[in-house]
N, C-alpha and C positions, 0 to 999 in steps of 0.2 A: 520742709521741717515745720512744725506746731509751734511756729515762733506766735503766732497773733490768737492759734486757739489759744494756748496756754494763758497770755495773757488776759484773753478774755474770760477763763477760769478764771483768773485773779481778781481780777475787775468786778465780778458777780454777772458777766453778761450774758452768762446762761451756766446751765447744772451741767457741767461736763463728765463725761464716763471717767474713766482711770486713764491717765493718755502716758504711755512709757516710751520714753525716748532710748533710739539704739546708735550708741557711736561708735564709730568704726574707724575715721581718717578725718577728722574736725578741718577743717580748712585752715587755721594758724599750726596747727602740728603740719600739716602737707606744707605751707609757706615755710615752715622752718625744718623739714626735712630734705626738701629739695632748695635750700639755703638760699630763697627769695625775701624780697620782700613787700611788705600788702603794697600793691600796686594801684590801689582804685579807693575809690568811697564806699563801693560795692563789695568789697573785699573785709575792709573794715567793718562793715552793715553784717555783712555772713556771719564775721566770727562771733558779733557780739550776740547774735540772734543763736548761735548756736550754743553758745555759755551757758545763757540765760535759760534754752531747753533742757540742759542737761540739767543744770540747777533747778528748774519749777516743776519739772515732771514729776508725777506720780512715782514712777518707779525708770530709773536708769538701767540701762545696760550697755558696759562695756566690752566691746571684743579680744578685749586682753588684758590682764592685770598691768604690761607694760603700760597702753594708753592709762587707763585709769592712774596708776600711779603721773605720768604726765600729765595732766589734768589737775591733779592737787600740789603739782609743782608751779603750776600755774596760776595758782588762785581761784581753781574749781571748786566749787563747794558742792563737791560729789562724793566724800565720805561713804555714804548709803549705799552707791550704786553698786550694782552686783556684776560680777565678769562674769561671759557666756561665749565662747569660741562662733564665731559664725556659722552655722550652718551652711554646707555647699549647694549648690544646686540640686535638681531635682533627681540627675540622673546618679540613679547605684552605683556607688564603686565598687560594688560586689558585682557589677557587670563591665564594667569594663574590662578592655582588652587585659591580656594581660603579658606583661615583657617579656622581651625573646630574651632568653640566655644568652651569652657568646663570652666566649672565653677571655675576650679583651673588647672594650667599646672603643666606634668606630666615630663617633658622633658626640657634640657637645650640644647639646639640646637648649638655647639660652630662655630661659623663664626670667627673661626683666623688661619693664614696659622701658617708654622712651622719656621719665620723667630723671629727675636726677637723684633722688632716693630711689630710685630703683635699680643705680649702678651701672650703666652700661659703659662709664669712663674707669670704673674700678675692674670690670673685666675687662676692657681692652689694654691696661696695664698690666694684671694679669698675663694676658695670652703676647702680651710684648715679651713676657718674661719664660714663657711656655714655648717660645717659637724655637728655641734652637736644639731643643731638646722631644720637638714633640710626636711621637711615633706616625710614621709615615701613613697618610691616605685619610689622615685626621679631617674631618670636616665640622664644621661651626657653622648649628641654625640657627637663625634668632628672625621673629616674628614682628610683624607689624600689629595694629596701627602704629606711624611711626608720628613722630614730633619735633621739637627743638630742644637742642641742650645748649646753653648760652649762645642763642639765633642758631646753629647747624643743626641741622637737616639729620635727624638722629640716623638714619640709614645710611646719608652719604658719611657721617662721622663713621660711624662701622667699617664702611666701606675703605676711605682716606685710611683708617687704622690699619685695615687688612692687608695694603700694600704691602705692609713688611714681614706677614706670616704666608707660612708655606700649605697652611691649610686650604680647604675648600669652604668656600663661604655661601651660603646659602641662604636668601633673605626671602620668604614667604609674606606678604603684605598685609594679609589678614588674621588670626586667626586665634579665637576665646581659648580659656585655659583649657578647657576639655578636648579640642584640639592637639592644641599643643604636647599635654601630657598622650593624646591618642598616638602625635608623630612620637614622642621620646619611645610607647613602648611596643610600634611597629619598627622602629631600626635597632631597637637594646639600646638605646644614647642613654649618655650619662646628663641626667639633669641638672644645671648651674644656676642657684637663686644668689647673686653676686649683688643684692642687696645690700646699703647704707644706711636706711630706719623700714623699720616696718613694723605698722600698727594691727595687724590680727594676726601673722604669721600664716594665712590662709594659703600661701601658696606650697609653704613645704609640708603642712597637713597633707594638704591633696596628693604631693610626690609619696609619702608616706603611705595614704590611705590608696593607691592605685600602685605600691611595690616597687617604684622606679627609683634606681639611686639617687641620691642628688646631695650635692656640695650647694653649702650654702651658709651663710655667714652668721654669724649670732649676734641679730643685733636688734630689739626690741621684743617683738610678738614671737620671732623666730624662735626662742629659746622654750617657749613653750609647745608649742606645734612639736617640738622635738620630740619624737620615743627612743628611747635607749633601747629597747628589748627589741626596735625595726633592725639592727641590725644594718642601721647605715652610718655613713664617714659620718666623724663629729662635725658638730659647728666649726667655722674658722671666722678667726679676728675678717673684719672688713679692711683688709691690707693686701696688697698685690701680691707681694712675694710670699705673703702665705696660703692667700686662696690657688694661685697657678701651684705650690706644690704638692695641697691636697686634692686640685685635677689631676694631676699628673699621677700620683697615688692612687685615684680611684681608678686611671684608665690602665696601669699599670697591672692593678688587683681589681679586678673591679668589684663591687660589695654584693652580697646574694641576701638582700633586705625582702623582710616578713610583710606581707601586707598586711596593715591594721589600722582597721577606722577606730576612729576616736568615737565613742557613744556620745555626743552632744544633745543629744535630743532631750536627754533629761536632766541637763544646766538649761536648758532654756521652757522645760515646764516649770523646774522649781524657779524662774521667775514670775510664773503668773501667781504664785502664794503672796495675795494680802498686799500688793500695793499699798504704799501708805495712804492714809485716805488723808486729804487736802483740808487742813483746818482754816475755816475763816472767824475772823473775828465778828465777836457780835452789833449789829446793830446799835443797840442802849435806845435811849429815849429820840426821839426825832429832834435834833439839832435845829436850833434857828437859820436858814440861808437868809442871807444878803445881797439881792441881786445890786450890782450894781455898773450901771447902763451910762455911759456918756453920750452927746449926742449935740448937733450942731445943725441947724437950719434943713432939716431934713424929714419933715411931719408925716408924709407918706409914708416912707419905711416905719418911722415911731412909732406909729398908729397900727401897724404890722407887729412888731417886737413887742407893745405891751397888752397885743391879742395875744401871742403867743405866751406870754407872763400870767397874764388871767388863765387860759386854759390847764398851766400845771396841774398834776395829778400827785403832787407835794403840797402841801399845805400851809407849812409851818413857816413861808416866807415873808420878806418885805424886799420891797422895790425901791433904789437909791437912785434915782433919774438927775445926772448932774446934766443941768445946760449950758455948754461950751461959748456963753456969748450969744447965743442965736442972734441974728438981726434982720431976718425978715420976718414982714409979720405975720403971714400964717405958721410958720413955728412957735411966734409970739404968742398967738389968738389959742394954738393949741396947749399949750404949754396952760395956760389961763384956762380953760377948759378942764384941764384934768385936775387941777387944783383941790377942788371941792371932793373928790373920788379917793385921790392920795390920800385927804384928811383922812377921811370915812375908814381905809384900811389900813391905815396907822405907816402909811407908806410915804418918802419923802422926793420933796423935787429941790435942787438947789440950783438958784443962778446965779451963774458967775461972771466976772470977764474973760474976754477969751483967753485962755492961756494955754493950748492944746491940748493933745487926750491923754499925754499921760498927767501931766497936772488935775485932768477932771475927773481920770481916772482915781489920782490918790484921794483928791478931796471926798470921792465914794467912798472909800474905805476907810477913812476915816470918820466918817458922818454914819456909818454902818454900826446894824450894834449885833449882825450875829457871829458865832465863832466861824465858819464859814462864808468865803466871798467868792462868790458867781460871778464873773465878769460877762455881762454880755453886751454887744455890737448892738447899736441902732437901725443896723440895716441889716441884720441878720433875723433871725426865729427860731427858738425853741421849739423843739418837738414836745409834745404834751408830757412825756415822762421824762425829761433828760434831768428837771431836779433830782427827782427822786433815782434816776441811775445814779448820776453823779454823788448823790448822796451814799447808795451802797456801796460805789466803788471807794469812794475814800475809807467809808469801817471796815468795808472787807481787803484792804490792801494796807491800811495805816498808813496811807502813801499823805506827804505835804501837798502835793499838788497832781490833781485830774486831769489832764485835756483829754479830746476825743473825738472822733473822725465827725466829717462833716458830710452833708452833698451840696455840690453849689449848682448854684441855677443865676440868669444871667435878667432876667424880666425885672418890671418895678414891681410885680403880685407876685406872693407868694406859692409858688400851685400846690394844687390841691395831692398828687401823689407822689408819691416820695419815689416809686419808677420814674419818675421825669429829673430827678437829680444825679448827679457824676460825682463819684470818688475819684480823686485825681491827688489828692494830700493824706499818704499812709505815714502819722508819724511812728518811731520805733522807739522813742523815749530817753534814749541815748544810744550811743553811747560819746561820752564829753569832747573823743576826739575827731566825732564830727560834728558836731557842734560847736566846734569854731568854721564848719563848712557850711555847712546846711541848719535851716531849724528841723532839729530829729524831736524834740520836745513836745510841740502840738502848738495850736492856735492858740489868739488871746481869749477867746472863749474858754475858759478854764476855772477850773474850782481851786480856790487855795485858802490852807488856812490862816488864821488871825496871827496865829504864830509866825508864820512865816513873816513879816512884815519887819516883826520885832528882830528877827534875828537875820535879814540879809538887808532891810530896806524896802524902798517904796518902788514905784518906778521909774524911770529916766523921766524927768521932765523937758528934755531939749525939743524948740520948735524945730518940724519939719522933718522930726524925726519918725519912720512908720514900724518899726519893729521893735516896740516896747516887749512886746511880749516872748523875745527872742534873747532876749539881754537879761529880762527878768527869770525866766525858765536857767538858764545859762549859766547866773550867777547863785542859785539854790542849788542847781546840780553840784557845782563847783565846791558850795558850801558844805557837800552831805548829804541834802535835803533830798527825800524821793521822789521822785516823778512818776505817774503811770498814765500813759495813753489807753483810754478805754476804744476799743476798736472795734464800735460801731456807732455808726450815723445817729448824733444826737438834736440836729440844728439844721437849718437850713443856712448854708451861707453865699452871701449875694456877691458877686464876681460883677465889677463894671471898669469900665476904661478908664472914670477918671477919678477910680477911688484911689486914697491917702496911698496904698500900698506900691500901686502901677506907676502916682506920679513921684513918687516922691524918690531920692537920689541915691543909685548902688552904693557908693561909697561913703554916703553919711547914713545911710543906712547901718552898715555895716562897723566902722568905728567903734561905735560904743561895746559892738561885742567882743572887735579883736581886743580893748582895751579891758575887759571884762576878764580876759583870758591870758592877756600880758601881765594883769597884777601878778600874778604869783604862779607856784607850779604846783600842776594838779594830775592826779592819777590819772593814769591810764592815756599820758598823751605818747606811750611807746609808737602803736599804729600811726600817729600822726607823723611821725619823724619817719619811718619806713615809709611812709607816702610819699614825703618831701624827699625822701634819696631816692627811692623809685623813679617818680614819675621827672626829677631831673639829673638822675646818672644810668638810666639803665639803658637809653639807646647807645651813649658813651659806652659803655661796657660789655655790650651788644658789639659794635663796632672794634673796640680794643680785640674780642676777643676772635674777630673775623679776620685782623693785619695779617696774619700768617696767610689766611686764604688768598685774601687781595694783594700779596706782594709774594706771592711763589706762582708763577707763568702755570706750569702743572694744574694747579688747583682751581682755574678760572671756572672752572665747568661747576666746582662744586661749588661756588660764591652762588654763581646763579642759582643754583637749586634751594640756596638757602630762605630766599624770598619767591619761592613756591609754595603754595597750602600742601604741606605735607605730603596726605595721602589721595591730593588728585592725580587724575589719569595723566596729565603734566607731567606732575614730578616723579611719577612711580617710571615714565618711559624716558623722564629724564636718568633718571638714578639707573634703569636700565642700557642707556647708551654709556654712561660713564664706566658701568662695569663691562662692557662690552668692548668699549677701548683698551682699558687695560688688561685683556686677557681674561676675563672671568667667566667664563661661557655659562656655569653651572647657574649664577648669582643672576646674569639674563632669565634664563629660565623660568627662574623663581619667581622673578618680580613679573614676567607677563603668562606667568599661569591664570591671572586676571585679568577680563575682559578691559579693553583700554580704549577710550573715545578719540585719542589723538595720537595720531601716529608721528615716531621722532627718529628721526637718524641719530647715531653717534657723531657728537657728543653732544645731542640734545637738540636740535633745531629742527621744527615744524617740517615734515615734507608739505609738497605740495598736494592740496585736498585737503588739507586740515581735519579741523575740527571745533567742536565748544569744550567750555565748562563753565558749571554754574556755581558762583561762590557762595560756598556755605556759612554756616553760622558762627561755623568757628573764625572763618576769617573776617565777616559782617562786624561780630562782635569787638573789633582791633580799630572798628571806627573811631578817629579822633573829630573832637570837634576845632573848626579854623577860623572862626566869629565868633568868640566869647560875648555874651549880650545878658546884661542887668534881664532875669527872669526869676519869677515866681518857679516857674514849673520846667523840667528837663528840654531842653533843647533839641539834644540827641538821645535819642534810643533808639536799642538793640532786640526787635523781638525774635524770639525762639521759632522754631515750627513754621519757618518759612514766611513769617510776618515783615523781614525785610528789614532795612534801614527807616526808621522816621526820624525826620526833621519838623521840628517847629515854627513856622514862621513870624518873624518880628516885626513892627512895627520901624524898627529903625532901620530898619534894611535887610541885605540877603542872611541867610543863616546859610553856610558851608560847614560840611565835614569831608575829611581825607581818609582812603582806605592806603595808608599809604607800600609803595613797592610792590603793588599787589595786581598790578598787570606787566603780566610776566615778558622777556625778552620774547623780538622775533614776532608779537601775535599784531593783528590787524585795529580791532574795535573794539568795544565793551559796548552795551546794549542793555539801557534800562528799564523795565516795567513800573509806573509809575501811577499812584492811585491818591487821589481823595478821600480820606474815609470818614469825612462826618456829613450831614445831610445838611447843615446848618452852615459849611464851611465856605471863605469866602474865595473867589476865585486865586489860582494859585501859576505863578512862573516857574519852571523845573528844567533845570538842568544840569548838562554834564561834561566833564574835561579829563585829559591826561594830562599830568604836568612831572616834572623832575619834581624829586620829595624835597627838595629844597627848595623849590619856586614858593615867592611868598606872593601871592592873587591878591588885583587889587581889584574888587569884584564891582566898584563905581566905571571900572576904567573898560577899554578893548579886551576883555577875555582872551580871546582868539589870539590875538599877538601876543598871550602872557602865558600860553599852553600851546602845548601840542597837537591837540585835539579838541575841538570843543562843538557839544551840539546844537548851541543857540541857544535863546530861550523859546521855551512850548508853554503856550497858556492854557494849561487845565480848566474847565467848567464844573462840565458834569463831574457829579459825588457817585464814586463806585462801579467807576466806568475805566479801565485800564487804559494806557497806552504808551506808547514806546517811543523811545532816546537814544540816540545812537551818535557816541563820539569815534570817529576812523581816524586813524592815521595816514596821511599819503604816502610812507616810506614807512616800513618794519624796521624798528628801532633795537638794537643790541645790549640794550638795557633796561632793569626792569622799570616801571612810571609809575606813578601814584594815581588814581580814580579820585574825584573829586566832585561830591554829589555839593546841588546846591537849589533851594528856594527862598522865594520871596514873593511878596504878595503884589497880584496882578495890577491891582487898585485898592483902593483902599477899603481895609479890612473891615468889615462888621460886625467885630465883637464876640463873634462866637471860635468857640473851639473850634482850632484846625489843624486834622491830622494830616499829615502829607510822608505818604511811604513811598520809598524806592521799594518794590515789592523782589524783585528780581536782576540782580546783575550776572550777565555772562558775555566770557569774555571767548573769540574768535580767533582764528587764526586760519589763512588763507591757503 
């Protein structure tokens, strides 16, 4: 999404074209369709980032009056935006196939994914209600990718459901909608969109635009997709006993519907008319800034910060140099040195006693006379124009308060190319209810106004305390006040081991902000409470809703399947042995018309010869972390595209995360590819275990006797050099175990960045 260009439109950070945002399924509408809820921080980050596009863009586009209407029930300020039907894909539906006639359909064609607004527990109640009555030789398709619906295995839930229908079940593993509508109108099936919400209604267009019947519920975008003049069964309420009796109706009658595409093409030229063009506020006269710098027995960097201060390509500044106490004497001697220079440009130094930074910080801004106050770090540098950005972005935004990305570098010099610095700190500016989690806000390097001061306060003055500027951003949020992160590199900022930030203590840290946030209540802490039930009732609930599995003998085979990755070659030959036991010879079929890497006997268990699979992304990304450790910067991530697991290593010891449940009953090893990836990084220990998902590791103690598996520790050197981890089991275990990546640093660390990926996990079976 154009979450940071936009902003940077906003910001003045360059002349942007027209940028028009297209929604189609926002990610808190999909959370509250499939009656979730936000589960992560990252979750919370998406929607607000996605608000915020549909709000700043140039020109919106809605994929259905429904969404949009949702949207300003929400507190979207999307008024403007225009609705535009999605266009389909590239391929003609004036070429596709086209449906066999037949006097009664034979086939129920299922068009619903494996999410929970997409209904697959509404047609199975449905077709419970259809079974006794439903003309012989009846067969039900329904297609893969499949997924979880409260933890089951959306295939084996199909499947478990089908026991009690007399139909033929037919379960195909893969296959896009074009597909899908190609099988409905090769056998004449009657198409079922047995949908719960739906934001474009894109699927029953296409049944529409390619002629094929279809039942399908009226419930969001659906109602519009509708043509009356196609000559197909009406909408039906999203309820069982009415969608099974308008199946039953169409198979009985079945409908002789008009193919008719919808003309879209010209709802979505007359969006390109005249986007609104993006008004910024003017400049006016060049404001006075107020740098103001605290600083404490540190003349080398000083002597750095007030080069970068001289070099501004703003003018119209003064420099507020408060001295924190200093007491050694080359701070002293400098300090005395600059004395005569501050005169000369009408610039000030004040010395104080010590009383920390945020104390020297306020006596700056007080001692300050422009309407504008710069805060900058003694051991950090300006880039030559960050006044003068920081200046545009405040009149071109009207915002109270700037911050703005940085690069940090780790040396006592400054270097000379700004290539030699790491973006590692994207803030997003809010939103407030992660900001009682993270600082989303920006560094204390920031611009705010004079005003601002008068109307929330100064800063925290408590010693030893390092995130004044977390507390203060925090409580202007809280107050109303704007914030905007300009989002690009304005500073140089210096990263060292025993600065204020690194030493100073998580949970006094942290205090003044939960306290900041406990005074009173403030918008938008919804997400936050969805996070808090999430992240501790959902595996509760998760498990509640698996006791039927785990306490009916019959269904053991499906328990297991439910803590297999979906649509690996595993599960698809598991879900094939289960229909295989119970009679379904057709449903075998189906599921191994796909090449499959592991071969499984009914009901499920490894033959001998095996095989692999390499775990994807989707289940990478289920990483929990099991060392929570005071950090700056993310511990654990997830990257895409095959970038693997990385872990952080701490100074205070190992950092561990769990894949947990995710090496499946029956298999041998897991085998992990493991890499270095900074050139600077310092040597690294990596390894790896199976444990029972409730084993809690005590990673000081025997490993080995606290898991099941474990591979040692391997000490990595070389940067960018792979190599391999291997935890075995001596006995193939009946249940499934949890993966448990883990580093720590070989010796002791040297400062620099260090990336440590598990690049590849794959797990064996003999």
């Amino acid at each position: 999404m154009p979450y940071f260009t936009l902003l940077a439109a906003e910001t003045a950070a360059f002349a942007a074209p027209p940028i028009v945002a297209v929604a189609h399924a926002p990610s808190e509408w999909a959370d509250e369709a499939d009656k979730a809820f936000m589960d992560s921080t990252e979750a919370i980050a998406v929607a607000h980032m996605e608000k915020y596009c549909a709000e700043m863009a140039d020109s919106t586009v809605c994929a259905s009056a429904a969404l949009r209407k949702w949207m300003l029930s929400r507190g979207w300020k999307v008024r403007k935006a225009t609705v535009a039907p999605l266009l389909r894909d590239p391929r003609d539906a004036a070429g596709a196939r086209t449906p066999i006639a037949r006097k009664s359909a034979s086939e129920l064609v299922v068009l619903a994914g494996w999410r929970v607004r997409d209904g697959l527990t509404l047609l199975c109640d449905a077709l419970d209600t259809l079974a006794p009555t439903a003309p012989e030789g009846l067969t039900v398709t329904a297609f893969g990718p499949f997924g979880r619906i409260m933890g089951e295995h959306s295939g084996g839930l199909l499947l478990r459901r089908a026991e009690r229908w007399p139909f033929k079940l037919n379960l195909l593993p893969d296959a896009d909608l074009n597909a899908r509508l190609d099988h409905a109108a090769r056998t004449g099936g009657l198409a079922v969109v047995p949908a719960r919400a739906a934001s474009t209604g894109g699927v029953v267009a296409a049944c529409i635009a390619a002629g094929l019947p279809v039942v399908a519920t009226n419930v969001g975008a659906n109602a519009e997709a509708w043509i009356a003049e196609a000559g197909q069964p009406g909408l039906v309420d999203p309820d069982p006993a009415a969608l099974a009796r308008a199946i039953s109706a169409a198979l009985d009658s079945p409908p002789r519907p008009q193919r008719i595409v919808r003309q879209n093409r010209q709802a979505w030229l007359d969006t390109r008319e005249a986007p609104r063009k993006r008004t910024r506020r003017g400049a006016g006269p060049s404001p006075l800034v107020s740098i103001v710098m605290a600083h404490r027995n540190r003349p080398l960097y000083l002597k750095q910060a007030i080069a970068a201060i001289e070099a501004q390509t703003y003018r119209d500044l003064e420099l507020v140099l408060v001295d924190d106490g200093s007491d050694q004497d080359g701070a002293r001697r400098l300090l005395d040195a600059l004395e005569p220079d501050f005169r000369r440009r009408g610039w000030k130094i004040l010395r104080r006693p010590h009383r920390h930074l945020g104390a020297a910080r306020n006596a700056g801004v007080r001692a300050a006379k422009g309407e504008l106050i710069l805060f900058a770090d003694d051991d950090n540098a300006l880039f030559p124009e960050a006044v003068d950005h920081f200046v545009r972005a405040m009149a071109a935004t009207g915002a109270d308060i700037c911050t703005a990305f940085q690069l940090i570098f780790y040396e006592d010099v400054v270097p000379e190319k700004r290539a030699d610095g790491l973006i590692q700190y994207l803030p997003l500016g809010g939103p407030d209810a992660l900001g009682l989690i993270h600082n989303v806000y920006g560094d204390a390097n920031a611009m705010v106004r004079r005003s601002v001061f008068s109307r929330i306060g100064f800063l925290v003055e408590e010693p030893g305390y390092a995130v004044h500027d977390w507390e203060f951003f925090a409580r202007a949020s809280l107050a109303g006040l704007k914030i905007r992160p300009i989002p690009k590199p304005l500073y140089w900022y210096r990263s060292k081991p025993d600065s204020m930030f690194r030493t100073s203590n998580w949970y006094d840290n942290r205090r003044p902000v939960l306290e900041t946030f406990g005074s009173g209540q403030f918008d938008g802490a919804g997400p936050l409470y969805q996070l808090a039930i999430a992240q501790n009732t959902t595996r509760s609930e998760l498990e509640s809703a698996r006791e039927n599995l785990r306490y009916t003998p019959a269904y053991r085979d499906y328990l297991e399947l439910c803590d297999l990755e979906p649509n690996s070659d595993v599960a698809l030959k598991k879900l094939a042995g289960i229909a295989g036991s119970i009679g379904r010879p057709e449903t075998v079929a189906g599921l191994l018309g796909r090449p499959a890497t592991m071969a499984v006997d009914a009901p499920g268990r490894p033959r001998d010869g095996g095989g692999s699979t390499t775990l994807a992304y989707e289940v990478l990304r289920s990483a929990r972390l099991l060392t929570p450790r005071a950090s700056a910067l993310p511990l654990l991530l997830v990257a895409p595209d095959g970038g693997g697991v990385f872990l952080r290593p701490h100074a205070d010891g190992v950092v561990a995360a769990s894949l947990d449940l995710h090496f499946p009953p029956f298999f041998r090893r897991v085998e992990a590819t493991v890499e270095i990836a900074h050139a600077d990084a310092s040597a690294l220990d990596f390894a790896l275990a199976l444990a029972r998902p409730d084993q809690t590791i005590d990673w000081q103690g025997d490993i080995a006797s606290q898991t099941f598996a474990f591979s040692g520790w391997t000490t990595v050197e070389e940067k960018f050099v792979r190599h391999s981890l291997v935890a075995a089991l001596r006995a193939r275990r009946k249940m499934p175990l949890s993966i448990a990546l883990a580093v720590r640093f070989a010796g002791r660390p040297n400062g620099s960045p260090t990336n440590a990926f598990f690049r590849q996990l794959v797990l064996f079976s003999d």
